[in-house]
C-alpha positions as CSV (number, residue, x, y, z in Angstrom):
1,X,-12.0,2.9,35.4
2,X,-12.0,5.4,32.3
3,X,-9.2,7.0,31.6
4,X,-9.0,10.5,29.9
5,X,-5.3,11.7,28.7
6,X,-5.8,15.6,27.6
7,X,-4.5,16.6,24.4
8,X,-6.1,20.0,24.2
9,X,-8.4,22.3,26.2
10,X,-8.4,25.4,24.6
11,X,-11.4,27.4,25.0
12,X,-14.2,26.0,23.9
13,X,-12.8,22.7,21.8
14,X,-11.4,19.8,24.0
15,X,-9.6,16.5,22.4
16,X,-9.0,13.8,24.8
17,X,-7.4,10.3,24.7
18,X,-9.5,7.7,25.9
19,X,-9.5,4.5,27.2
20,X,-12.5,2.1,28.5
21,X,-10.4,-0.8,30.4
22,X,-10.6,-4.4,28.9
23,X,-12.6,-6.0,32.2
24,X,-15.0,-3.3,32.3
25,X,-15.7,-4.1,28.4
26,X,-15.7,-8.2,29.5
27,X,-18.2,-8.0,32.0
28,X,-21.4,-6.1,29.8
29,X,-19.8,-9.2,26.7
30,X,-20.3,-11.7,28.6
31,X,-23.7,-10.7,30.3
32,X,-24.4,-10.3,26.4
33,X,-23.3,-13.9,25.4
34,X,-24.7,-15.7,28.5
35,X,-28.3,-14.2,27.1
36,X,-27.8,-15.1,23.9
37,X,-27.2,-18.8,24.9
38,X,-29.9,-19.3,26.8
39,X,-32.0,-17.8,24.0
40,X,-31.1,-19.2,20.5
41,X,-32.2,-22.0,19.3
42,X,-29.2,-24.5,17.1
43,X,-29.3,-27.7,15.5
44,X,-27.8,-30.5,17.7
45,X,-28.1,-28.7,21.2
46,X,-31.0,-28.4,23.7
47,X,-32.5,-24.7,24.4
48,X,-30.3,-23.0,26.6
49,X,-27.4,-25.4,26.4
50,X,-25.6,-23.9,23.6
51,X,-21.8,-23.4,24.2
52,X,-20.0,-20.2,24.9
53,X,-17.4,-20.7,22.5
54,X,-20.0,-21.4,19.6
55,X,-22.2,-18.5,20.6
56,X,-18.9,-16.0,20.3
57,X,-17.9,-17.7,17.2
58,X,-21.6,-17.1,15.4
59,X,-22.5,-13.8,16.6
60,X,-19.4,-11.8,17.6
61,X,-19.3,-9.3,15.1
62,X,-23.0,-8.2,16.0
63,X,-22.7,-8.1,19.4
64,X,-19.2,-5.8,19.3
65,X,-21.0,-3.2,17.1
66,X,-24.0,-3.3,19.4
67,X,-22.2,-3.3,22.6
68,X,-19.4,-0.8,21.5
69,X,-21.9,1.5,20.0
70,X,-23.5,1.6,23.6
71,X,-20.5,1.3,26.3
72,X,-19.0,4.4,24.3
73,X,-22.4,6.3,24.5
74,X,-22.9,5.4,28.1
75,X,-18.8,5.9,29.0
76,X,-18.4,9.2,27.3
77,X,-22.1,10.4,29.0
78,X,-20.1,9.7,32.4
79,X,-17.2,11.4,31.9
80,X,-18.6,14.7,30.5
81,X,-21.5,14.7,34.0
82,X,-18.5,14.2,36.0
83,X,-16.3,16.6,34.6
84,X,-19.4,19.4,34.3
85,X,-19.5,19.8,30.5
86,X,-21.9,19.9,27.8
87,X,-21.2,19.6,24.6
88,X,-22.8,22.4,22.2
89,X,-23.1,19.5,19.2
90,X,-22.4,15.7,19.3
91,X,-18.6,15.0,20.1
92,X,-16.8,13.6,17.4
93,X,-16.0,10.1,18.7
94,X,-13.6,7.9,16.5
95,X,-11.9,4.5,17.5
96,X,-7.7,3.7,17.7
97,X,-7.8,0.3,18.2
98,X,-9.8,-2.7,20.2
99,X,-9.3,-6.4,20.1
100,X,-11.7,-8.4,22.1
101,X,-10.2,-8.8,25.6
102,X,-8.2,-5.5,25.2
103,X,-8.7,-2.0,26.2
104,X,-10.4,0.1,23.7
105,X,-8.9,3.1,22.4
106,X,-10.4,6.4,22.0
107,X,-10.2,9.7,20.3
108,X,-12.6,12.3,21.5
109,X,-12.9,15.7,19.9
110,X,-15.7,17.9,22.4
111,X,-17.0,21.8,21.5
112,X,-18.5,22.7,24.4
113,X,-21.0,25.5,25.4
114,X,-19.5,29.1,26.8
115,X,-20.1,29.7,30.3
116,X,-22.2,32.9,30.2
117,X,-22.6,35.2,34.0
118,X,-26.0,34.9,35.0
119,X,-28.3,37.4,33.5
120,X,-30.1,40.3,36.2
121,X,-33.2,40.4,34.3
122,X,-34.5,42.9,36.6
123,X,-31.7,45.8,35.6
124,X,-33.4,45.9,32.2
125,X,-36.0,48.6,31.4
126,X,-37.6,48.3,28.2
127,X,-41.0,50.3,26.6
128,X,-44.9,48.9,27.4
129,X,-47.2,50.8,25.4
130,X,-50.4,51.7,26.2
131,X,-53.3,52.1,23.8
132,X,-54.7,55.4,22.8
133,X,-57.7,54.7,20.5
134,X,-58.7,57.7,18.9
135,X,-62.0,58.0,16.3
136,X,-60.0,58.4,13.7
137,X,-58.5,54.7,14.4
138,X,-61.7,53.4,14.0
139,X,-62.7,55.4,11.0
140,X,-59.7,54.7,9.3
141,X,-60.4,50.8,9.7
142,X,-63.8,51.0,9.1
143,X,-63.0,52.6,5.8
144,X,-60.8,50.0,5.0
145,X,-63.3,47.1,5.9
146,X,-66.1,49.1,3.5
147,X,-63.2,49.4,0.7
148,X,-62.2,45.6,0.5
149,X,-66.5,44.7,1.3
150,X,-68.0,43.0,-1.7
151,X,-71.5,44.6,-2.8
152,X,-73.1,44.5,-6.3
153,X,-75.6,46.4,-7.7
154,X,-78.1,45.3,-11.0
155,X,-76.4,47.3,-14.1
156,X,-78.0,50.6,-14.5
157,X,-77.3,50.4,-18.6
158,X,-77.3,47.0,-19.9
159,X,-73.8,45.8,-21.2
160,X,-71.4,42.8,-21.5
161,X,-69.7,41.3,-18.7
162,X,-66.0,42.2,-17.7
163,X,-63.3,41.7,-14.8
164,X,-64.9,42.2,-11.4
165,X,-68.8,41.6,-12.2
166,X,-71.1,39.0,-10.3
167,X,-72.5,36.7,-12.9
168,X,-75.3,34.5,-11.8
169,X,-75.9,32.0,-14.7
170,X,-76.7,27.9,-15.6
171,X,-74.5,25.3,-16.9
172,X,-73.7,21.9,-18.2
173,X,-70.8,20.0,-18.8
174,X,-69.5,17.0,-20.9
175,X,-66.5,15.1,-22.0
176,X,-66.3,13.3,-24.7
177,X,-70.4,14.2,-25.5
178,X,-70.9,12.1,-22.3
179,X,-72.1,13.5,-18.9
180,X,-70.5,13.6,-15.9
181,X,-71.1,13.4,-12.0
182,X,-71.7,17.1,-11.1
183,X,-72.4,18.3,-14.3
184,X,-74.7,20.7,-14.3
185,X,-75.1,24.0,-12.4
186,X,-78.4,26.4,-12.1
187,X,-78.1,29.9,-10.8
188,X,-74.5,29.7,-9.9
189,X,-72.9,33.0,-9.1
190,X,-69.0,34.0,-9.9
191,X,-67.0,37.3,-9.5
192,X,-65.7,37.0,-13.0
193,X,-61.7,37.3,-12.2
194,X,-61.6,35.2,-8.2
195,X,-60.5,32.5,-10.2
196,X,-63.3,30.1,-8.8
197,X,-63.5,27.8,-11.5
198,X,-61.0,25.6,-13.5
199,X,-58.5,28.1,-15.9
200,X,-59.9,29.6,-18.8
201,X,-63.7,29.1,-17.5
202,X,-64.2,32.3,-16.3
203,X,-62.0,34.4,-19.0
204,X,-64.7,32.8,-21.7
205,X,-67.3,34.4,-20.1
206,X,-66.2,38.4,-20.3
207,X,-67.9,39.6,-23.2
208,X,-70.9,37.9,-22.4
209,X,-74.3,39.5,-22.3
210,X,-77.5,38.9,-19.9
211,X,-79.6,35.7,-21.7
212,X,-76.5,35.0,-24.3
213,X,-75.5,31.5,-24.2
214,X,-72.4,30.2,-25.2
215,X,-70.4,26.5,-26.0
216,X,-67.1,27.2,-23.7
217,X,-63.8,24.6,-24.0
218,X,-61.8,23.9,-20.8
219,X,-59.3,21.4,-19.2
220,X,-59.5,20.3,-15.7
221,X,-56.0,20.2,-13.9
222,X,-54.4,17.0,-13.4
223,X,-54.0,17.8,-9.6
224,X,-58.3,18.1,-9.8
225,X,-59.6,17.0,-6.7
226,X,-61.9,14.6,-9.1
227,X,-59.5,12.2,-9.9
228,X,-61.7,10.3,-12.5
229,X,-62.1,13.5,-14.8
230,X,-58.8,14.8,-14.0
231,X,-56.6,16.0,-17.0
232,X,-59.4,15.6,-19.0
233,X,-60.9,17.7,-22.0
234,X,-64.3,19.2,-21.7
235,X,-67.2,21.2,-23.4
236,X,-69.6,23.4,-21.2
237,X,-72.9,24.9,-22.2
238,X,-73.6,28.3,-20.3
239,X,-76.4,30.2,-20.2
240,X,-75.8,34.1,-18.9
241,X,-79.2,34.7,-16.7
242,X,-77.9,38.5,-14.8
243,X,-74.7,40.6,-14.6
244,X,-74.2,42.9,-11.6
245,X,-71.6,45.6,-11.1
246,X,-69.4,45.8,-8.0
247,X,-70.2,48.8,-6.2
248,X,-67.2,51.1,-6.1
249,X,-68.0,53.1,-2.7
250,X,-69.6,51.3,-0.3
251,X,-71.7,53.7,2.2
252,X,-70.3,52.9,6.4
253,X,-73.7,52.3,7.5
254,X,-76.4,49.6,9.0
255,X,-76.6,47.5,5.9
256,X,-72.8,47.3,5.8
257,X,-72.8,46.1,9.5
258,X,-75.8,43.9,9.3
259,X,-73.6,42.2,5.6
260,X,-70.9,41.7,7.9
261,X,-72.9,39.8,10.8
262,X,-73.4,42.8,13.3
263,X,-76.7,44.0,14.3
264,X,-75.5,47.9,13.2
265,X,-73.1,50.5,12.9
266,X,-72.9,50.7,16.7
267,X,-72.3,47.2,17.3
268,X,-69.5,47.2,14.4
269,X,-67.7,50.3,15.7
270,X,-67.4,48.1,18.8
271,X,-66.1,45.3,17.5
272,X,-63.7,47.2,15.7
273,X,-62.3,48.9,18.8
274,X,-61.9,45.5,20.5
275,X,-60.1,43.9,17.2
276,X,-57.6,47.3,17.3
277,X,-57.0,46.9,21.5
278,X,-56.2,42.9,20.8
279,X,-54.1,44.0,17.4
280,X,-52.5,46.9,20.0
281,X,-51.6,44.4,22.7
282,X,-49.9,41.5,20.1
283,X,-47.8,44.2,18.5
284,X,-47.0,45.9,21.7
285,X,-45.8,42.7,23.6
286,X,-43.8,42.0,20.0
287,X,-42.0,45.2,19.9
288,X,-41.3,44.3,23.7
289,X,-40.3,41.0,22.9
290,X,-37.6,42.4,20.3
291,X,-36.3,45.1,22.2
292,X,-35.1,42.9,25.3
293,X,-33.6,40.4,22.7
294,X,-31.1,43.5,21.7
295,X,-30.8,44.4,25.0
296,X,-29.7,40.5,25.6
297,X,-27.4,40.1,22.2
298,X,-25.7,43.6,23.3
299,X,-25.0,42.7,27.1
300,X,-23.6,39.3,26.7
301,X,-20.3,38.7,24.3
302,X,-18.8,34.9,24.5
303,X,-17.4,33.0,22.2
304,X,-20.3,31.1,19.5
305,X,-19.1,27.4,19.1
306,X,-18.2,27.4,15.8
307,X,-19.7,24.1,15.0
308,X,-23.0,25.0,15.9
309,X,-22.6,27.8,13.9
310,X,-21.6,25.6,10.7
311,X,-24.2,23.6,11.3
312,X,-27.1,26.5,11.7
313,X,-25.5,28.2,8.1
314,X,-26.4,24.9,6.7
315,X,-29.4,24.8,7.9
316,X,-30.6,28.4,6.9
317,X,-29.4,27.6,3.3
318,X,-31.7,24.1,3.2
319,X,-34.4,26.3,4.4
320,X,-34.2,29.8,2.1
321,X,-35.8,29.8,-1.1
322,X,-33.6,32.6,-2.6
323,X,-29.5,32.7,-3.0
324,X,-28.5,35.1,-0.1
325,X,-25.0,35.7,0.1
326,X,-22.2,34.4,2.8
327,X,-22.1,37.5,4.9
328,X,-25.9,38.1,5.1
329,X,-26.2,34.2,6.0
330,X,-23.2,33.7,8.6
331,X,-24.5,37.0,10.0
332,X,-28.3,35.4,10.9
333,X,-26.9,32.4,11.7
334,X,-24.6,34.1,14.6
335,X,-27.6,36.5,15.7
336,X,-29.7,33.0,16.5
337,X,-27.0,30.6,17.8
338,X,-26.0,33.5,20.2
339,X,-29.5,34.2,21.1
340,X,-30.4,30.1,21.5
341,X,-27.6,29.9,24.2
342,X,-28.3,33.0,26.2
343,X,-32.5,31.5,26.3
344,X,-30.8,28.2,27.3
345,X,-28.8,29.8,30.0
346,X,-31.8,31.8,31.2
347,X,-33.7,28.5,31.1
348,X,-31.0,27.0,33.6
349,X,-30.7,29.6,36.0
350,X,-34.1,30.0,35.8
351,X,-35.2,26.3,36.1
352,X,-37.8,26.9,33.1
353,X,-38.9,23.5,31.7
354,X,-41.5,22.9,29.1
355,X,-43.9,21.0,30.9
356,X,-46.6,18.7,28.8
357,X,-49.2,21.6,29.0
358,X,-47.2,24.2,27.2
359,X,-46.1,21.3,24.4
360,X,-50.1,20.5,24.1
361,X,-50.6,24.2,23.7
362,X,-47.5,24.5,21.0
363,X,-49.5,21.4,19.0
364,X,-52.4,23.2,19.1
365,X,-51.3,26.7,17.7
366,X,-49.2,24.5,15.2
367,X,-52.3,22.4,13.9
368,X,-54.8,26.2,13.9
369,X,-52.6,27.1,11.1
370,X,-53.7,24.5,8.8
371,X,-58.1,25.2,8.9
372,X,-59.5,21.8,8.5
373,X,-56.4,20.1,8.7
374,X,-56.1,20.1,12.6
375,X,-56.4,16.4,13.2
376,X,-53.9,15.7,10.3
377,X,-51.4,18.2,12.0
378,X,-51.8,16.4,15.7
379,X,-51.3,12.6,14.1
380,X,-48.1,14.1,12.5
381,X,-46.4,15.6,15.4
382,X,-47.5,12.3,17.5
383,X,-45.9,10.3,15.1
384,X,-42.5,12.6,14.5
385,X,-40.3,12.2,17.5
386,X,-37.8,14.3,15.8
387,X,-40.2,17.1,14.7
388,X,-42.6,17.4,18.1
389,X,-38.7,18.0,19.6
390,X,-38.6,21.0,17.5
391,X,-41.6,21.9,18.4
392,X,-40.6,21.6,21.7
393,X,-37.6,23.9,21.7
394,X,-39.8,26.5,19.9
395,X,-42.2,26.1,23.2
396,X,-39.1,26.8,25.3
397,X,-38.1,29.6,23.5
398,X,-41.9,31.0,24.1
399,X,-41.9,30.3,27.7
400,X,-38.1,31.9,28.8
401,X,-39.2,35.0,26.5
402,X,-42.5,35.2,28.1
403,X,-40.3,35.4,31.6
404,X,-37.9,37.8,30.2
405,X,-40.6,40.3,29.4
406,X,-42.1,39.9,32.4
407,X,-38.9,40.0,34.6
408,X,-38.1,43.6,33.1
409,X,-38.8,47.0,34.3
410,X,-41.6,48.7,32.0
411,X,-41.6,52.3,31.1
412,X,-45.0,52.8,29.9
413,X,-46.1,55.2,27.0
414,X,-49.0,56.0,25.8
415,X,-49.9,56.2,22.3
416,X,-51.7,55.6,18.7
417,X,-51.5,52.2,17.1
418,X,-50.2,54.3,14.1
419,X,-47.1,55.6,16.9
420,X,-46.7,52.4,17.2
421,X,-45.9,51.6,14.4
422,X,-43.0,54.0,13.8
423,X,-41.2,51.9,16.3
424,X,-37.5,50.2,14.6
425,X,-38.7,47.1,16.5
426,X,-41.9,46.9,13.8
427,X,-40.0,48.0,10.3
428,X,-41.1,44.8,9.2
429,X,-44.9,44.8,10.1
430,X,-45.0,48.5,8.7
431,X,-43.5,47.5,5.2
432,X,-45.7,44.9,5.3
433,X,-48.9,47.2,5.7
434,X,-47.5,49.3,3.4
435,X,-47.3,47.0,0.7
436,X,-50.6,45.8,1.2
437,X,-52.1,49.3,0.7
438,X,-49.7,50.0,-2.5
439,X,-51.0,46.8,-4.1
């Protein structure tokens, strides 16, 4: 039997002392050995006659490491079901001594997770609001839809192009004086400034009037999605054949319902209203969704295992793109450890499990964030173990939120998706917005 000598418990690190007696090690050897004899194949004896002794002598070292490796795993596993605890990161195992057919000696150092009370979901209230859509809601959208709709006009006084104008025109393209596969263009159309075409294409034609022609020089990337022209120097031939102005205030009418897809106005302003009642919902369930997770951060205190802490700093500092500094960092770090044990805890008492469904579903909202890369994104997760485990802790997460909403009491209000927004739980979706509109 396993023996376990204490030499700290203190509260939440643990070090033990531990022993895994010589016979229990013998037995799982020699199974190991007797297989291998029957096995291997050497020179001078018949298939499955091969001694013992010999067998030890060739493949000892291998068979320790793999056997070790194992009876620790399995031994330490034991131990820590029987003795009800789990470890918040992999225990730090390290070896005192062994000699084949002696005891093995082990040092154990365990961080385990706090015990948190179980949570009364139902004590919590928290703020459902309801939708108020008002006229002006729709207008306002609808004036932002006509302000960001593309519409050109023919110039009304003839004049070069510039910035923001619709060119349609021909060209033709060689490198080297030699042609190449897709050379040529006729009646091609570009908003001089989208940055359709290769760099310094489009910046050559500003300045250009209707029926000039002009000898532009360009170089394709060397990431070019045509490899064999890639990098490569070229000489273009473009003729100008119209130029049409954007047209700066674009009337809320039936033409600009029927350019957007809709039958009319009507039929717009409805769609509209149905795009600001799904926007509505999404922003109202997050603003629930963030104001039980204070409510949860502020009613539980317990110690945060300080490893998993060390090793979810780390991780935030692989991940960031910008220096942050220590404070800003630890501080994140705590707010998500803290909150990754209390969803853990609610998934326990709770018996919340990801089932295959809600990992299918997690794959599939993964993979519609990459347009036209959705098989790509499937095949990768298939083939990551490690990564479709993230994937699935993030699908837990979903699930015991999606209970913890649900499981409060809602105080409903009703009001404007613009009230809405002067929630604290949506500062970051409002300065957002509001950058948008500044730039």
């Amino acid at each position: 039997m396993t023996k376990i000598e204490e030499i700290k418990n203190k509260g939440l690190d643990i070090e033990w002392n531990m022993t895994i007696p010589a016979n229990k090690i013998n037995v799982i050897l020699d199974k190991k050995y007797q297989e291998l004899s029957q096995n291997i194949k050497i020179p001078g004896f018949r298939p499955g006659k091969v001694p013992i002794a010999i067998v030890k002598k060739r493949y000892s070292k291998s068979v320790m490491s793999e056997i070790l490796d194992s009876l620790i795993n399995d031994n330490l596993r034991e131990v820590l079901l029987e003795k009800k605890i789990r470890p918040s990161v992999q225990p730090t195992v390290n070896v005192k001594s062994y000699e084949e057919g002696k005891d093995l000696s082990l040092n154990v150092v365990i961080q385990k997770m706090p015990d948190i009370k179980k949570i009364d979901l139902s004590e919590f209230k928290i703020e459902k609001s309801l939708l108020q859509v008002s006229d002006a809601d729709i207008q306002n959208t609808l004036d932002d839809i006509a302000k960001k709709h593309e519409r050109f006009s023919p110039l009304k006084n003839k004049r070069a192009a510039k910035n923001g104008d619709l060119i349609l025109f021909d060209y033709e393209g060689k490198i080297d004086g030699k042609a190449f596969d897709k050379n040529t263009g006729k009646d091609e159309t570009v908003v001089l400034g989208s940055n359709k075409y290769i760099p310094g294409y489009e910046e050559q034609m500003v300045g250009l009037n209707i029926n000039e022609e002009k000898d532009i020089k360009v170089t394709f990337p060397s990431d070019y999605r045509e490899t064999n022209i890639a990098g490569k120097k070229a000489n273009f031939h473009l003729k100008i054949k119209d130029i049409q102005e954007r047209v700066k205030k674009v009337p809320i009418d039936d033409q600009l319902a029927k350019e957007l897809g809709e039958e009319n106005l009507d039929v717009l302003k409805e769609k509209v209203k149905e795009k600001i009642q799904k926007d509505f919902k999404t922003l109202s369930n997050l603003k629930m969704r963030r104001e039980v997770t204070e409510i949860l951060l502020k009613k539980n205190n317990f110690e945060i295992p300080s490893k998993m802490l060390e090793q979810e700093v780390n991780f935030l500092k692989s991940q960031s793109q910008e220096k942050k500094n220590e404070k800003e960092v630890s501080d994140i770090a705590k707010r998500r450890v803290k909150l990754g044990i209390i969803i853990s805890s609610i998934s326990d008492d709770n018996k919340i499990n990801v089932e295959d469904s809600d990992l299918t579903k997690a794959v599939v909202e993964e993979a519609q964030k990459y347009p036209g890369k959705e098989k790509e994104v499937v095949e990768f997760y298939k083939n990551n173990p490690q990564m479709m485990n993230n994937l699935r802790g993030i699908a837990l997460e979903e699930k015991v939120m999606n209970f913890v909403v649900n499981s409060c009491k809602k105080i409903e209000k009703k009001c404007t998706m613009d009230q809405l927004f002067d929630s604290e739980f949506l500062k970051t979706e409002k300065s957002i917005i509001k950058k948008k509109e500044k730039d």
